[in-house]
C-alpha positions as a LaTeX table, in Angstrom:
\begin{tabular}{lrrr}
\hline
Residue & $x$ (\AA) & $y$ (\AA) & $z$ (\AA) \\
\hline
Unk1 & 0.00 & 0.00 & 0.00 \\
Unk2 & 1.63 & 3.47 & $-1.13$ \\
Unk3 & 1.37 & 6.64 & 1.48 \\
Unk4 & 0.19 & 9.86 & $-0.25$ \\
Unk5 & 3.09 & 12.49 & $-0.75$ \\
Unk6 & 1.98 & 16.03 & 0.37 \\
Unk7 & 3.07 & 17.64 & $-2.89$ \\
Unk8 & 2.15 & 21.52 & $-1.99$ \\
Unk9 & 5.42 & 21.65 & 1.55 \\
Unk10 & 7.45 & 19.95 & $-1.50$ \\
Unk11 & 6.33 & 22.27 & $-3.96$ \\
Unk12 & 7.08 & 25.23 & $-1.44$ \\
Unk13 & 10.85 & 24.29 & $-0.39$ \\
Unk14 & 11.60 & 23.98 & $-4.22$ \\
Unk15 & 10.70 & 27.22 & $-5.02$ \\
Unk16 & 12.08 & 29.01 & $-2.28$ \\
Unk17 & 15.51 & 26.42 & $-2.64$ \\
Unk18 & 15.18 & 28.00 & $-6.54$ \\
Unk19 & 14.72 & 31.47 & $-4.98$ \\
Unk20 & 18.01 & 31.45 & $-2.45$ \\
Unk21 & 20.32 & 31.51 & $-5.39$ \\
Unk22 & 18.95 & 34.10 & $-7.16$ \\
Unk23 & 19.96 & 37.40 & $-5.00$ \\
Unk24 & 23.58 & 36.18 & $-5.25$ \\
Unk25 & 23.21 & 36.71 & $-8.85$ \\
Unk26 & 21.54 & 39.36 & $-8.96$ \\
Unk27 & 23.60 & 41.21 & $-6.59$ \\
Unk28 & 26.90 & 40.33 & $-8.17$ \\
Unk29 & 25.58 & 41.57 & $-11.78$ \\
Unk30 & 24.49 & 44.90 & $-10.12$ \\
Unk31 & 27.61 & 45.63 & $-8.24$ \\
Unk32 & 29.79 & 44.36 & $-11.96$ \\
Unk33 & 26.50 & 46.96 & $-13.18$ \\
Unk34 & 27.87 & 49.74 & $-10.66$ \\
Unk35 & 31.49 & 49.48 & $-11.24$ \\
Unk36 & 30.82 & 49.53 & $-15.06$ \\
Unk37 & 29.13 & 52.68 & $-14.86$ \\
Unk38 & 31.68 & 54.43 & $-12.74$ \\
Unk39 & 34.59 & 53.16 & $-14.56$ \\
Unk40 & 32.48 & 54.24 & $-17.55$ \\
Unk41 & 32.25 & 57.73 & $-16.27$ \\
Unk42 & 35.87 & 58.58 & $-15.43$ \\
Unk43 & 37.61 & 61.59 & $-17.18$ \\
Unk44 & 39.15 & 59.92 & $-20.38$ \\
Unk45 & 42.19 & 61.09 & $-19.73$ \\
Unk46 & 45.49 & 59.54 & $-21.96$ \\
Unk47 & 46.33 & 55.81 & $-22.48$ \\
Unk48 & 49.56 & 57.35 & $-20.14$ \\
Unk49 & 47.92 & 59.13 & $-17.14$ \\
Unk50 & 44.45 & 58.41 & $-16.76$ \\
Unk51 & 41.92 & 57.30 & $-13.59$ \\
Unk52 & 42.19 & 53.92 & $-14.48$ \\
Unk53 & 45.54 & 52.90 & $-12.82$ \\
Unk54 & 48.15 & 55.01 & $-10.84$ \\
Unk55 & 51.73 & 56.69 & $-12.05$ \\
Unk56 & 53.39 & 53.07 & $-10.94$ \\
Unk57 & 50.53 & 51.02 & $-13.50$ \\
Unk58 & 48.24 & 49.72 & $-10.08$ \\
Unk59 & 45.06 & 49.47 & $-11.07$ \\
Unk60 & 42.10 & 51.31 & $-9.46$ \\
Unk61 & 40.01 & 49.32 & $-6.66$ \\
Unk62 & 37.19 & 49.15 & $-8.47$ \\
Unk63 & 39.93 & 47.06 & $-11.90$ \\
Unk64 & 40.71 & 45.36 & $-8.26$ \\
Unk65 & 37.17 & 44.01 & $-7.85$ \\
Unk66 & 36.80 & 42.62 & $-11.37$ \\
Unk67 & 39.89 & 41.08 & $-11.19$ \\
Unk68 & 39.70 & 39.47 & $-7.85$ \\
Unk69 & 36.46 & 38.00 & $-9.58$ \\
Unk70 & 38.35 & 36.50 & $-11.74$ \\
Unk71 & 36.45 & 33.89 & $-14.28$ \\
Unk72 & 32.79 & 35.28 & $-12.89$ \\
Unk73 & 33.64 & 38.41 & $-14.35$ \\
Unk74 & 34.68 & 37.45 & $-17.69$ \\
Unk75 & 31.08 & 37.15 & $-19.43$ \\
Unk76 & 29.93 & 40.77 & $-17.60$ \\
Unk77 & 33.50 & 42.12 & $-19.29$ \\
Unk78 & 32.92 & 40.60 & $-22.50$ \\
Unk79 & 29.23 & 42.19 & $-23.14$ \\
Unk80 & 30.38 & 45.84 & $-21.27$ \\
Unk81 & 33.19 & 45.77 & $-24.03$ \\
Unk82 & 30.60 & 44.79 & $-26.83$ \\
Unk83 & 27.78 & 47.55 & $-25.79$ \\
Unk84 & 30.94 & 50.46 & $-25.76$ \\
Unk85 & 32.30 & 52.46 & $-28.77$ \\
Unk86 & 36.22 & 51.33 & $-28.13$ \\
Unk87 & 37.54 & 54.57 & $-30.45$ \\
Unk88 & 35.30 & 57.03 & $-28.25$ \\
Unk89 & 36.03 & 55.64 & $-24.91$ \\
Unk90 & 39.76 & 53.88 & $-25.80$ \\
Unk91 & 41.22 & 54.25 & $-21.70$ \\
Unk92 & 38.35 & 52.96 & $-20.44$ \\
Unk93 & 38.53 & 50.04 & $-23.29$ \\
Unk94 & 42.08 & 49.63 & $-22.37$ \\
Unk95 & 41.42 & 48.83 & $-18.57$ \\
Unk96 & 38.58 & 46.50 & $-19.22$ \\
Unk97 & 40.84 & 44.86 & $-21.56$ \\
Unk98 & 43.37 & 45.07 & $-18.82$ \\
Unk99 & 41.27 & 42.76 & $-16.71$ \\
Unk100 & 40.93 & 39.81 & $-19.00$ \\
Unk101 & 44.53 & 39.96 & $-19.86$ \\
Unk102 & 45.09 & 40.01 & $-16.57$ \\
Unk103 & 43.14 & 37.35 & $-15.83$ \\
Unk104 & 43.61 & 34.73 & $-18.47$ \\
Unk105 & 40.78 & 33.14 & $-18.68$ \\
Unk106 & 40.18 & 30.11 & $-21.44$ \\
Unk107 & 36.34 & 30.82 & $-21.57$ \\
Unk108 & 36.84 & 34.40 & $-22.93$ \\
Unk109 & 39.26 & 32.68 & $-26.20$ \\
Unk110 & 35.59 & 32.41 & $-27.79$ \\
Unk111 & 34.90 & 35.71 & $-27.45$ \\
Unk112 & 38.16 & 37.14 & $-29.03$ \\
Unk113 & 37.79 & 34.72 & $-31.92$ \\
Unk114 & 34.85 & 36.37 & $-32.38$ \\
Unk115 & 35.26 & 39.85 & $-32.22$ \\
Unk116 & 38.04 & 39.03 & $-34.57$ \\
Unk117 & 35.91 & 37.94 & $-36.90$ \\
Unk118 & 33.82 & 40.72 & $-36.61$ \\
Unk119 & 36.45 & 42.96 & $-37.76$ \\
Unk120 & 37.70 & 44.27 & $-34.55$ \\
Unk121 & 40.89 & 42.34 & $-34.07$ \\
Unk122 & 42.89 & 45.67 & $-33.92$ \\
Unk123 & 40.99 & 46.16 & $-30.38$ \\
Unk124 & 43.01 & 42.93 & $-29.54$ \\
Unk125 & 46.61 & 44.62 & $-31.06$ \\
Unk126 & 46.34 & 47.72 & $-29.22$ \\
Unk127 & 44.61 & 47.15 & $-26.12$ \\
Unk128 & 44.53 & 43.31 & $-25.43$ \\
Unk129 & 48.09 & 42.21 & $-26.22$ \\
Unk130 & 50.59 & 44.37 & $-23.97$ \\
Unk131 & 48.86 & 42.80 & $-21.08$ \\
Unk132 & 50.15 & 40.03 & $-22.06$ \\
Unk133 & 53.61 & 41.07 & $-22.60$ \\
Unk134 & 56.34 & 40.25 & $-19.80$ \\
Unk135 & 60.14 & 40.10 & $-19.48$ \\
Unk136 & 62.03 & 38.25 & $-22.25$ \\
Unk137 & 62.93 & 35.38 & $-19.02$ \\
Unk138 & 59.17 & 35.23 & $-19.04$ \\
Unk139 & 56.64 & 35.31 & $-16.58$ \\
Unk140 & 57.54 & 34.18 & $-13.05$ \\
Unk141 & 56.19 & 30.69 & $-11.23$ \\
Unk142 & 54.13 & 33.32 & $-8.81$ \\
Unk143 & 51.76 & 34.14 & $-12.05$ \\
Unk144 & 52.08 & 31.44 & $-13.84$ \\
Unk145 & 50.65 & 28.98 & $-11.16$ \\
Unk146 & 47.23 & 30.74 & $-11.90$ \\
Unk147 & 47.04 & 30.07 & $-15.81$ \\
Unk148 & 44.95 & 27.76 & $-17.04$ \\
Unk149 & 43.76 & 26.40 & $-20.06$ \\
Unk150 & 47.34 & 26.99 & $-21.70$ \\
Unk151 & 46.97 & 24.57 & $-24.57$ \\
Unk152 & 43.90 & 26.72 & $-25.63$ \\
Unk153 & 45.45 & 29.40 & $-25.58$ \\
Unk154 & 48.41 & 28.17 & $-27.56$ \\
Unk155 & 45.69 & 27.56 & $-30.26$ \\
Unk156 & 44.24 & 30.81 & $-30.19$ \\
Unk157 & 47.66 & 32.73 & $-30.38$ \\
Unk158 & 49.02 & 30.53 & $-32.73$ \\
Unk159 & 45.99 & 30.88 & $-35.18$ \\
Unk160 & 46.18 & 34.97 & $-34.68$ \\
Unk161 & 49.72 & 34.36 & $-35.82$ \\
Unk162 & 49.18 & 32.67 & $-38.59$ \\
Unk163 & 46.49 & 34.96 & $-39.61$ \\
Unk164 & 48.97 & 38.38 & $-39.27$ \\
Unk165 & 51.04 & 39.11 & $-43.11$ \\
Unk166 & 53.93 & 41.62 & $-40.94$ \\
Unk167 & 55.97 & 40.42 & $-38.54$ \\
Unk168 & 55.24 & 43.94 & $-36.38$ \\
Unk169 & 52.21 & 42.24 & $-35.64$ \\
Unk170 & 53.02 & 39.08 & $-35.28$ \\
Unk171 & 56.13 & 39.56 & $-32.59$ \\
Unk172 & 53.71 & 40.81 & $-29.73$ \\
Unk173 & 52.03 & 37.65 & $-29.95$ \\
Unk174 & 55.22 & 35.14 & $-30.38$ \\
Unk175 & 56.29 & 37.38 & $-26.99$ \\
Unk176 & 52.89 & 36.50 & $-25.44$ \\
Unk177 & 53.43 & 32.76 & $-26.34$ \\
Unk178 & 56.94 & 32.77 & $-24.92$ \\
Unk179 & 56.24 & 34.53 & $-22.03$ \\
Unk180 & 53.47 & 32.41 & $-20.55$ \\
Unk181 & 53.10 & 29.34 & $-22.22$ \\
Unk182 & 54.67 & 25.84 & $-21.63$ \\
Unk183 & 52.41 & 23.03 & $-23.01$ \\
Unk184 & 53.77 & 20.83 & $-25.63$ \\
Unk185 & 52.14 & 22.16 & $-28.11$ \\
Unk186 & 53.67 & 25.31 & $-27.46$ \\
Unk187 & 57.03 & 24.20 & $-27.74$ \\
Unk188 & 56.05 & 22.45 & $-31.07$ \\
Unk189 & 55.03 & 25.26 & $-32.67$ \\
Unk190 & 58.67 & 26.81 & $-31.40$ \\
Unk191 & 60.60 & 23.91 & $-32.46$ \\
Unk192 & 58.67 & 24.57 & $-36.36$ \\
Unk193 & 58.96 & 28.27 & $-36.39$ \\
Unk194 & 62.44 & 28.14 & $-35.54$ \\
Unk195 & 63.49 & 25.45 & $-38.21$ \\
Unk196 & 61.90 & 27.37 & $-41.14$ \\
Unk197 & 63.69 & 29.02 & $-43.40$ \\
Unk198 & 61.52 & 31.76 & $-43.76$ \\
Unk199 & 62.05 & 32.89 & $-40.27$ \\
Unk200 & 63.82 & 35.64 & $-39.64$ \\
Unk201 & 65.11 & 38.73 & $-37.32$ \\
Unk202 & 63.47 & 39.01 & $-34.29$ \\
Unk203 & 60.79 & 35.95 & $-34.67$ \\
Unk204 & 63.77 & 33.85 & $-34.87$ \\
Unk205 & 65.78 & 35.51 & $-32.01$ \\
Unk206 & 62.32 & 34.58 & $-29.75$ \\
Unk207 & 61.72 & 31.40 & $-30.83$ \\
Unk208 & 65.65 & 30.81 & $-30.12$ \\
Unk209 & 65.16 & 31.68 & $-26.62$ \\
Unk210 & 62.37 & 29.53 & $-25.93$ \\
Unk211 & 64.02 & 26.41 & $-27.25$ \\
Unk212 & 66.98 & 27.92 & $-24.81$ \\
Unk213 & 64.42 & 28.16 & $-21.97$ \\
Unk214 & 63.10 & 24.58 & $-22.25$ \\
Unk215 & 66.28 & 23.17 & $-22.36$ \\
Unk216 & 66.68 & 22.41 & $-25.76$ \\
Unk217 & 68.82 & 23.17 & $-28.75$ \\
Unk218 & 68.78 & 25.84 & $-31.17$ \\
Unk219 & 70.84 & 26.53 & $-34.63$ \\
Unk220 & 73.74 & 28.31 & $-33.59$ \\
Unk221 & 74.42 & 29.24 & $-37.02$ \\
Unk222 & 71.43 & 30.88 & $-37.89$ \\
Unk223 & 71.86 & 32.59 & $-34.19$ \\
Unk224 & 75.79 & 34.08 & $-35.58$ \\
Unk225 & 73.54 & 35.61 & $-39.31$ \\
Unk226 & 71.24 & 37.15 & $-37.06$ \\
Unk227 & 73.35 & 38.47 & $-34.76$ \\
Unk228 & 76.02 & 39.90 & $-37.71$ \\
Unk229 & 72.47 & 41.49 & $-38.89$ \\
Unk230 & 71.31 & 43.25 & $-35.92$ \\
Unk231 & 74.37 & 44.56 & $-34.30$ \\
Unk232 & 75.11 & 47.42 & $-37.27$ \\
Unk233 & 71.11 & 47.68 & $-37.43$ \\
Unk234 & 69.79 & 51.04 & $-36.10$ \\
Unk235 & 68.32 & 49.77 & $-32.55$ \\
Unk236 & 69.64 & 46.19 & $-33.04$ \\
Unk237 & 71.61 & 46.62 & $-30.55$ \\
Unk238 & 68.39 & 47.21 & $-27.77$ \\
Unk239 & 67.41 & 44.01 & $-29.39$ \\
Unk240 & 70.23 & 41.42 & $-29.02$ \\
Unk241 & 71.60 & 42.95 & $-25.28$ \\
Unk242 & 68.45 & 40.91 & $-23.57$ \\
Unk243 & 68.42 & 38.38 & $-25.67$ \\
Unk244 & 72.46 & 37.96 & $-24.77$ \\
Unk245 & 71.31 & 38.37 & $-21.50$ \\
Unk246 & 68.70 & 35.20 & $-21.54$ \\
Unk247 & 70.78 & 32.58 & $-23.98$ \\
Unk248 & 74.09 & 33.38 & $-22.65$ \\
Unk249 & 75.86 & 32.27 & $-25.67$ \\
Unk250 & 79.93 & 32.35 & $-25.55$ \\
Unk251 & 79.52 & 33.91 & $-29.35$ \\
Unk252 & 78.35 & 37.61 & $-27.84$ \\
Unk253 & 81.93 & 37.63 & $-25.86$ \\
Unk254 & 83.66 & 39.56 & $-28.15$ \\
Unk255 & 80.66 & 41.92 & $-29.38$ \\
Unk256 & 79.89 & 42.39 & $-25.76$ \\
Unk257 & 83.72 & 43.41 & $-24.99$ \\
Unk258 & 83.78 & 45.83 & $-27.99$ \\
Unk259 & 80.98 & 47.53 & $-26.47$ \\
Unk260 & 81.48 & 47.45 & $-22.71$ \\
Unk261 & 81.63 & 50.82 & $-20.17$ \\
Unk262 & 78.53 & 51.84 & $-21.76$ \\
Unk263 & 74.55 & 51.30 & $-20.87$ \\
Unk264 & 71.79 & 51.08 & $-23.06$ \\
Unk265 & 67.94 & 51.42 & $-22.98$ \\
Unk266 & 66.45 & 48.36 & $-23.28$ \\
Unk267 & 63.22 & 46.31 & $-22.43$ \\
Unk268 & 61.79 & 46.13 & $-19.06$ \\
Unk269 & 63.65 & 42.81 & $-16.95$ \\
Unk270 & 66.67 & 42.71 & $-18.95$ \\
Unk271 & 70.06 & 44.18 & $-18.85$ \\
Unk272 & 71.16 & 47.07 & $-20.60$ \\
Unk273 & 75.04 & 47.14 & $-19.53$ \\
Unk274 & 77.27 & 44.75 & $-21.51$ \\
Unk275 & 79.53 & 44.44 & $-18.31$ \\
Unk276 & 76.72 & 42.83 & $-17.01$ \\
Unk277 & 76.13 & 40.24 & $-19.63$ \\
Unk278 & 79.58 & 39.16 & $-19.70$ \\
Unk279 & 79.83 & 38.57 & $-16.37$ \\
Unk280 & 77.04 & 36.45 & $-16.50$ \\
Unk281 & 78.48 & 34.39 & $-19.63$ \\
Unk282 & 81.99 & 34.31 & $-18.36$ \\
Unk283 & 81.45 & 33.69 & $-14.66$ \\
Unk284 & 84.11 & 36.36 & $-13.94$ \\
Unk285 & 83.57 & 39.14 & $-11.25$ \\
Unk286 & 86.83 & 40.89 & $-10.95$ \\
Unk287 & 86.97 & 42.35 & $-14.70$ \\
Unk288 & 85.66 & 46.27 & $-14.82$ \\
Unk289 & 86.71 & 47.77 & $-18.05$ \\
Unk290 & 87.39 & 46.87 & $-21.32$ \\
Unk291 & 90.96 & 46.64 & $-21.00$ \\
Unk292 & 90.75 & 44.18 & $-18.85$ \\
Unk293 & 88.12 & 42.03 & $-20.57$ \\
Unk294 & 90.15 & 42.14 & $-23.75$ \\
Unk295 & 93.20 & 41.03 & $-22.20$ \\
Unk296 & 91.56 & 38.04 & $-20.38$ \\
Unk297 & 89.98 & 37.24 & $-23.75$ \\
Unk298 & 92.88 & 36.64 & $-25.44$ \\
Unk299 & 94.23 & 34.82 & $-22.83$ \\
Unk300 & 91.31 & 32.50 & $-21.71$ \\
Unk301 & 88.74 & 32.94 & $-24.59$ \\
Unk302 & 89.16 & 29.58 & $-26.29$ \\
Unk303 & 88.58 & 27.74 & $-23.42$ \\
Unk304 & 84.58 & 27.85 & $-23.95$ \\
Unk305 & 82.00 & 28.23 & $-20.85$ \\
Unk306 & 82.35 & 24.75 & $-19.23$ \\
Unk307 & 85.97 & 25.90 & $-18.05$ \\
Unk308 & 84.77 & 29.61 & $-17.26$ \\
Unk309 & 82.01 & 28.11 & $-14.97$ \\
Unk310 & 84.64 & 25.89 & $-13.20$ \\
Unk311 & 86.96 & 28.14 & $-12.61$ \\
Unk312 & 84.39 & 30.69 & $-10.78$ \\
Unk313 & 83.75 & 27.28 & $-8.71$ \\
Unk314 & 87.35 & 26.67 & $-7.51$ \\
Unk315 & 87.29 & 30.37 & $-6.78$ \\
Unk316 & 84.42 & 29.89 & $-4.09$ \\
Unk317 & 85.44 & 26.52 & $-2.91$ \\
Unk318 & 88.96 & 28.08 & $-2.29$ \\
Unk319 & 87.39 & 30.41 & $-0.01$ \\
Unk320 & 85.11 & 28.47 & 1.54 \\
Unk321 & 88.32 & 26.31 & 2.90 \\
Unk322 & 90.17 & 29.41 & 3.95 \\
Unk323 & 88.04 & 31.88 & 4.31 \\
Unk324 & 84.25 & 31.17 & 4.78 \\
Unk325 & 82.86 & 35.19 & 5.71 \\
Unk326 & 84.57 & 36.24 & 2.17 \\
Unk327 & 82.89 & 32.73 & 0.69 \\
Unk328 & 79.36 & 34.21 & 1.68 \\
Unk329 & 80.15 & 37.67 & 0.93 \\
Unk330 & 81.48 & 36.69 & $-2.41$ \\
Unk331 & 78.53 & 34.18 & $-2.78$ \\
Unk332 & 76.13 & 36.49 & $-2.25$ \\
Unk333 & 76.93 & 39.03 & $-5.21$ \\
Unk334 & 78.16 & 36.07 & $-7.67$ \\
Unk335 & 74.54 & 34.84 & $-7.05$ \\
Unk336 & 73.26 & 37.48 & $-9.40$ \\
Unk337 & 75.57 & 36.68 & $-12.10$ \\
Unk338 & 75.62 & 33.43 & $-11.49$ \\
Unk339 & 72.11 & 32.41 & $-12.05$ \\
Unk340 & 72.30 & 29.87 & $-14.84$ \\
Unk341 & 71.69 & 26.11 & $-14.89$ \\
Unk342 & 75.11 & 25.43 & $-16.23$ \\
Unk343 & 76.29 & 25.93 & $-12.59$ \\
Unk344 & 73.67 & 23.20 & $-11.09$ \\
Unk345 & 75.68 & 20.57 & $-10.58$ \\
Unk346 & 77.69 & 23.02 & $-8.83$ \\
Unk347 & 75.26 & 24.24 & $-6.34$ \\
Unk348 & 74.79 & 20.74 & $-5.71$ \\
Unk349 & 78.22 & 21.07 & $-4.26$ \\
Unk350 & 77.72 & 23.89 & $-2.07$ \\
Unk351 & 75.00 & 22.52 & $-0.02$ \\
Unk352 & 77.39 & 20.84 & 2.17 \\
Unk353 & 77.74 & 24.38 & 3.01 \\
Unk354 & 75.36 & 25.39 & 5.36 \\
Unk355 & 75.98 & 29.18 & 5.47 \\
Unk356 & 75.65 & 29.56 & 2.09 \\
Unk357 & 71.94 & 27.97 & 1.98 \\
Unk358 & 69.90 & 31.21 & 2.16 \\
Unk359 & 72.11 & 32.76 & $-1.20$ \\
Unk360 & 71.47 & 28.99 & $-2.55$ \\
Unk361 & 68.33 & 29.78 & $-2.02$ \\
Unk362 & 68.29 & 33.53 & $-3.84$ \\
Unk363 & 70.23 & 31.73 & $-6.68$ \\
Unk364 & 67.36 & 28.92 & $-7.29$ \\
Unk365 & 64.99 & 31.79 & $-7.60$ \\
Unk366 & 66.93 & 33.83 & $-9.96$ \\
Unk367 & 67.59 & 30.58 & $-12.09$ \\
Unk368 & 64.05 & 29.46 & $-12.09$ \\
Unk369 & 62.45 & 28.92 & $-15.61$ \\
Unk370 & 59.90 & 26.27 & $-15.84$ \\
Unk371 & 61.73 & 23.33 & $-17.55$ \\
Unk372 & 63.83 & 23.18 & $-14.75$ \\
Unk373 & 61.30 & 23.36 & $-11.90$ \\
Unk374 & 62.04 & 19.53 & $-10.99$ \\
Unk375 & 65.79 & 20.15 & $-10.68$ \\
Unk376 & 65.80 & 23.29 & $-8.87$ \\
Unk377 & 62.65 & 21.72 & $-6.41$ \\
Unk378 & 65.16 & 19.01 & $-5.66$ \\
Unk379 & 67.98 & 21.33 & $-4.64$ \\
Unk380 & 65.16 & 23.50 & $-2.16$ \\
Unk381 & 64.27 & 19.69 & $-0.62$ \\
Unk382 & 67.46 & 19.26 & 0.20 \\
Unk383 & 67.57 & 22.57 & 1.83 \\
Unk384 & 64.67 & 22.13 & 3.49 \\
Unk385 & 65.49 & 18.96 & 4.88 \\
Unk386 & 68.77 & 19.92 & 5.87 \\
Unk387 & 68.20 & 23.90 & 7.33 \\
Unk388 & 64.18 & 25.58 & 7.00 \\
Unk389 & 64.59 & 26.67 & 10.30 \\
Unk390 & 67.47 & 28.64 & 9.88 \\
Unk391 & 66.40 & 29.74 & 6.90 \\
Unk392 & 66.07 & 33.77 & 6.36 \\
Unk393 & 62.43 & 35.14 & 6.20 \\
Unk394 & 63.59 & 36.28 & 2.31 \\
Unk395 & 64.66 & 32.77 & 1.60 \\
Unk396 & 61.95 & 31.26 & 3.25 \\
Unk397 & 59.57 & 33.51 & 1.50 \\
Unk398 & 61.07 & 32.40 & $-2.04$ \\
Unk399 & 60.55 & 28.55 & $-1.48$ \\
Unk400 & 56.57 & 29.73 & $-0.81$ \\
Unk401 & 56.48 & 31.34 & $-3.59$ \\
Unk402 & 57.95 & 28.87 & $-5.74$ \\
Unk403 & 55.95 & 26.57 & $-4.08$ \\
Unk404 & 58.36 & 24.08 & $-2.74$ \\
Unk405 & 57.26 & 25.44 & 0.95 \\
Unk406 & 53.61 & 25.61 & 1.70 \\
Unk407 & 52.44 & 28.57 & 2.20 \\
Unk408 & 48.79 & 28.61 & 3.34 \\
Unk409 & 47.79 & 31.89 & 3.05 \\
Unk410 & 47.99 & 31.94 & $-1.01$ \\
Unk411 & 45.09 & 32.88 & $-3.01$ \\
Unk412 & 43.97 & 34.88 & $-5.61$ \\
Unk413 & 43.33 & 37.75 & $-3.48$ \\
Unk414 & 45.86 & 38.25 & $-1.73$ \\
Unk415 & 48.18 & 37.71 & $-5.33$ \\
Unk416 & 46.01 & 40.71 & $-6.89$ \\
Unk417 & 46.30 & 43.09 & $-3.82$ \\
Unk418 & 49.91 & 42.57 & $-3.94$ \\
Unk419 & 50.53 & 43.07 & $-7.33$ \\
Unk420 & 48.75 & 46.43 & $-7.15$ \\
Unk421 & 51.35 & 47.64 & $-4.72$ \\
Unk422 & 54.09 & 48.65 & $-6.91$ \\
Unk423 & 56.11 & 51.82 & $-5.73$ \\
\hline
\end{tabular}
């Protein structure tokens, strides 16, 4: 025998169940609503000094908001951008577009596609792309731990390439792909571009340091033709200094010598001072003009970078034995120049030293690219193992960062807020 169900109590808990979620809804589209129309109504202003962001490029704390709501924001962003006239209100189309660059977030790739299809693909050149842009060593681990969907966006930025006829165009996205992007497919499409003979300039020089950044090989040949071209090429020079400073290829030696004692302006994160360079290349510390660097050129310079690199090491080992305060002293400035995986097996060495483990430390994070993230995490285990409590609060804060310590106050708050604190 089957008991009745009272049907209207059931009937009543569903639709207030089905009413609870709505306010939350509501309420976020009216505050995205809110901060639309007050962004909206800023002074214009320049694309240089505007409302939108401070004189250091922190965004405003309403940018904050949409950007601490990450992915729930994107579809609000997305229609707000298609309702607006982007040549009449271009600032305030520039920090929306700030936001999802900013954020990264797969679900808005079908959005670009279209408005790209739509004709409006040079909103995506001039106010979508530079957010995407970051130093030529690429982004760091404390971003890139928050990307997702990376082999859809390989697709996307590899079809926009394809798609561009001038290689003006076309660089800004290579430099987006570099920068952030580490899938396989990625480094396929590297691998390619950097093979083909119709590569050239610049769009080789990138794809050459990506191969460099994942560990693998690149045609040093074609490297020497591009380098003869740029260096006597008006601003070539701006050009090949940072990407010197990421391959660290014994070749610039000499070019770098010829042109050392003087500074140059170049990209944001890289080095504009050839002294610099070659004392990153050469592992040598003591050299400060050109004189000098000529003379232990022509004395040492066919001995290639293997035997540069182990010299520097007998150097601190030496004073570790004899004189351990100079060691970490000395340890602590070579750690800048030093920052290269061709010393790992080195720094390997030096963690029977437990003084040095906080500059250890300082060197893993300056070394850090992503194909090595299983090397370097082994060295910071066996720091960890060996010394965390000792550990500096800088070094300590480096391992949480990379993520080799826990740290449990992480979120995407908290990484917002303090990348919106720039002085």
């Amino acid at each position: 025998m089957t008991k009745n169900i009272p049907v209207l109590p059931i009937l009543f808990v569903f639709i207030f169940l089905l009413c609870c979620g709505k306010p939350s809804q509501v309420d976020a589209a009216s505050e995205y609503e809110n901060i639309f129309k007050e962004q909206r109504n800023l002074p214009h202003g320049s694309m240089l000094i505007n409302r939108y962001f401070d004189m250091h490029g922190n965004a405003n704390k309403s940018l904050q908001k949409l950007i601490k709501a990450r992915f729930d924001a994107t579809d609000p962003i997305c229609r707000e951008l298609d309702k607006i006239d982007s040549k009449k209100r271009p600032t305030y189309a520039m920090a929306l577009y700030h936001v999802l660059g900013y954020v990264k977030d797969p679900a808005s790739i079908k959005w670009l596609e279209k408005i790209c299809s739509d004709g409006r693909s040079n909103e995506i050149k001039k106010y979508y792309l530079s957010h995407w842009k970051t130093f030529l060593r690429g982004a760091g681990y404390e971003d890139l731990k928050w990307i997702e969907g990376s082999e859809q966006w390989s697709g996307f930025f590899i079809n926009r390439f394809k798609s561009e006829r001038f290689s003006r165009n076309r660089i800004p996205i290579l430099r987006a792909m570099q920068g952030w992007l580490h899938d396989p497919g990625t480094l396929d499409f590297f691998t390619e571009l950097e093979k083909s003979p119709s590569t050239k300039g610049e769009e080789l020089l990138i794809a050459q340091v990506y191969l460099h950044q994942h560990g693998k090989p690149y045609n040093v040949e074609r490297l020497k033709e591009t380098f003869e071209e740029f260096k006597s090429k008006k601003g070539g020079i701006e050009i090949l200094l940072p990407v010197a400073d990421e391959i660290r290829d014994e070749l610039f030696v000499p070019w770098l010598i010829s042109i050392a004692g003087k500074t140059y302006k170049v990209e944001l994160g890289s080095r504009g001072e050839p002294q610099t360079i070659l004392e990153e290349i050469t592992f040598k510390l003591n050299i400060l003009d050109k004189e000098g660097w000529n003379n232990w050129y022509n004395e040492h310079g066919t001995e290639g970078r293997k035997a540069w690199v182990d010299q520097a090491f007998n150097q601190i080992e030496d004073f570790l034995h004899n004189d351990p305060d100079r060691a970490k002293i000395y340890f602590k400035k070579a750690m800048y120049r030093w920052n290269d995986m061709i010393f790992f097996s080195h720094a390997k060495e030096l963690l029977q030293y437990k003084s040095l483990h906080n500059e250890l430390t300082g060197w893993i994070n300056l070394t850090y690219r992503t194909c090595w993230r299983k090397q370097l995490h082994s060295l910071a285990d066996e720091i960890i193992d060996q010394n965390e409590s000792d550990l500096e609060n800088w070094a300590a804060g480096i391992l949480k960062n990379l993520d080799f310590l826990e740290d449990k106050d992480a979120t995407w708050d908290r990484h917002v807020s303090f990348d919106n604190m720039r002085l």
